[in-house]
VEXDREN-2710 file (C-alpha; in Angstrom, 1 decimal):
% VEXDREN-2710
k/r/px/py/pz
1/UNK/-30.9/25.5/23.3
2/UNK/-34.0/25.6/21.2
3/UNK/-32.7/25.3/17.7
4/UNK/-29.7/22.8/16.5
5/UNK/-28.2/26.3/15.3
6/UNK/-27.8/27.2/18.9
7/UNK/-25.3/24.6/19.8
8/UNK/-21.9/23.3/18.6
9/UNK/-20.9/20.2/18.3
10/UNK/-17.5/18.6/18.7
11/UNK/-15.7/15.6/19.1
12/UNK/-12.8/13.9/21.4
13/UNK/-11.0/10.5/21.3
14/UNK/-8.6/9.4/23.7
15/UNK/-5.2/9.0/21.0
16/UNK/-7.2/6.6/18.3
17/UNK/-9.5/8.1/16.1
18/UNK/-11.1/4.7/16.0
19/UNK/-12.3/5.3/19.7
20/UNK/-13.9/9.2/18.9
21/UNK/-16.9/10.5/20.9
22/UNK/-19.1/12.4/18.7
23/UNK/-21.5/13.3/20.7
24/UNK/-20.0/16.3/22.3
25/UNK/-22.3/19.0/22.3
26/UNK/-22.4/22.9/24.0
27/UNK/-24.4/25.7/23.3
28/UNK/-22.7/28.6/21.8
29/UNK/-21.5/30.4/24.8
30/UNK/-20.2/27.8/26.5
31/UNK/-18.0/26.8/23.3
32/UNK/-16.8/30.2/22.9
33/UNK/-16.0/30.1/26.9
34/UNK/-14.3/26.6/25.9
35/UNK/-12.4/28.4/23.0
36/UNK/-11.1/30.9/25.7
37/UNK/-9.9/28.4/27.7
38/UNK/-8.1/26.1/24.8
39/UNK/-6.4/29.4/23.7
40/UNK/-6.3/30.1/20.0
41/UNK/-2.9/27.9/19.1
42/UNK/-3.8/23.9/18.4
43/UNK/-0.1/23.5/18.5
44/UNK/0.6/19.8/17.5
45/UNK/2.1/17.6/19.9
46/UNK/2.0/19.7/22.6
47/UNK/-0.9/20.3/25.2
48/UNK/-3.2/23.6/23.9
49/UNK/-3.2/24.2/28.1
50/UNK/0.3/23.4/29.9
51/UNK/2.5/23.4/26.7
52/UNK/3.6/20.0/27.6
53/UNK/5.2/18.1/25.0
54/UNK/2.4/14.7/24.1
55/UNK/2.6/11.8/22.3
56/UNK/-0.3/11.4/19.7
57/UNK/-1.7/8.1/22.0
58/UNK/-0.9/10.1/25.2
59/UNK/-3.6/12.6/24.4
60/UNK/-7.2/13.5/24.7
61/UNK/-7.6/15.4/21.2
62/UNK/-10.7/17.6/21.0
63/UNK/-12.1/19.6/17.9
64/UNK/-15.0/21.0/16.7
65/UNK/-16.5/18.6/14.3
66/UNK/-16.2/19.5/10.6
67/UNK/-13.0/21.5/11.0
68/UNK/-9.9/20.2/10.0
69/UNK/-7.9/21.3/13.5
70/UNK/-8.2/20.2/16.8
71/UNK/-6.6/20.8/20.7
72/UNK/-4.2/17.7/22.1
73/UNK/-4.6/18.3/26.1
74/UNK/-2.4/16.2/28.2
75/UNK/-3.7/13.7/31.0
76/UNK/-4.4/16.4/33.5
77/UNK/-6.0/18.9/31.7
78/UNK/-7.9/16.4/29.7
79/UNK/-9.8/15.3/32.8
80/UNK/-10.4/19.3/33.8
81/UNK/-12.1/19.5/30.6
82/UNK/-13.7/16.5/30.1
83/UNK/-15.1/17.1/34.1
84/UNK/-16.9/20.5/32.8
85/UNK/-19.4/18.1/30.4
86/UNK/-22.6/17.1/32.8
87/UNK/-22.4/13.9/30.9
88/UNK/-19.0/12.6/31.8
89/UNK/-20.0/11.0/35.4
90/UNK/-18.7/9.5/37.3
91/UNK/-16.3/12.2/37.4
92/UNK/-12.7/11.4/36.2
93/UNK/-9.3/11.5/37.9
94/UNK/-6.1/11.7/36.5
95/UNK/-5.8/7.7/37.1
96/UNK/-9.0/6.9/36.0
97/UNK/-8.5/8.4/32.2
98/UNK/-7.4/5.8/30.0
99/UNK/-5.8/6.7/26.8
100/UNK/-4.5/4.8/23.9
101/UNK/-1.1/4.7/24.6
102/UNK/-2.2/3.5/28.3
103/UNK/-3.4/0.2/27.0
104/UNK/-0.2/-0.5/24.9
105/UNK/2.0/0.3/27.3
106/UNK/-0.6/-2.4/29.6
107/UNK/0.5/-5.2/27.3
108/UNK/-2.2/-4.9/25.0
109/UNK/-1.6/-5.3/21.2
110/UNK/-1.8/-1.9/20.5
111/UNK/-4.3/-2.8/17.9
112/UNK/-7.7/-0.9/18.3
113/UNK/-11.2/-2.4/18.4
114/UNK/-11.9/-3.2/14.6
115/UNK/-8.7/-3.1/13.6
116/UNK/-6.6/-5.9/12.7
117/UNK/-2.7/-6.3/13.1
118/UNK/-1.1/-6.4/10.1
END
């Protein structure tokens, strides 16, 4: 990529918009060979891949930053996608993604960093 034009950027977060990545970023091609493999549909909560019905915290969401819709993936093909990106390493498994609803369901307060209960 030799121009900031040349790439796309996007953005992910685990079920808690609090938690978002923004630093997702792929050259043109390989978004539009992303967007092939998302499919068209951002259906909400169901996985863009599989079809799966998802909870909102039992979701990797995923959407190219500045538009208004996004992709929910569920645990499995989260970690496919997320495995493509030369940054995510160590690699992840299935066991080793943690999402938001993970950490409630763990005992935590459900409360995310930052935020306070109410």
């Amino acid at each position: 990529m030799n121009r900031p034009d040349d790439a796309v950027r996007f953005l992910y977060h685990p079920g808690d918009i609090l938690l978002k990545d923004d630093s997702g970023l792929l050259c043109r091609t390989c978004w539009r060979a992303a967007l092939g493999w998302l499919g068209v549909e951002q259906p909400e909560n169901s996985c863009a891949r599989c079809g799966i019905p998802l909870e909102h915290s039992h979701s990797l969401h995923l959407r190219r930053t500045g538009d208004e819709g996004g992709w929910q993936l569920c645990p499995e093909d989260a970690v496919a996608f997320l495995n493509q990106l030369r940054t995510v390493e160590p690699k992840l498994t299935v066991e080793t993604l943690s999402l938001a609803g993970d950490w409630r369901l763990a005992g935590g307060s459900g409360v995310s960093p930052g935020e306070t209960e109410s």
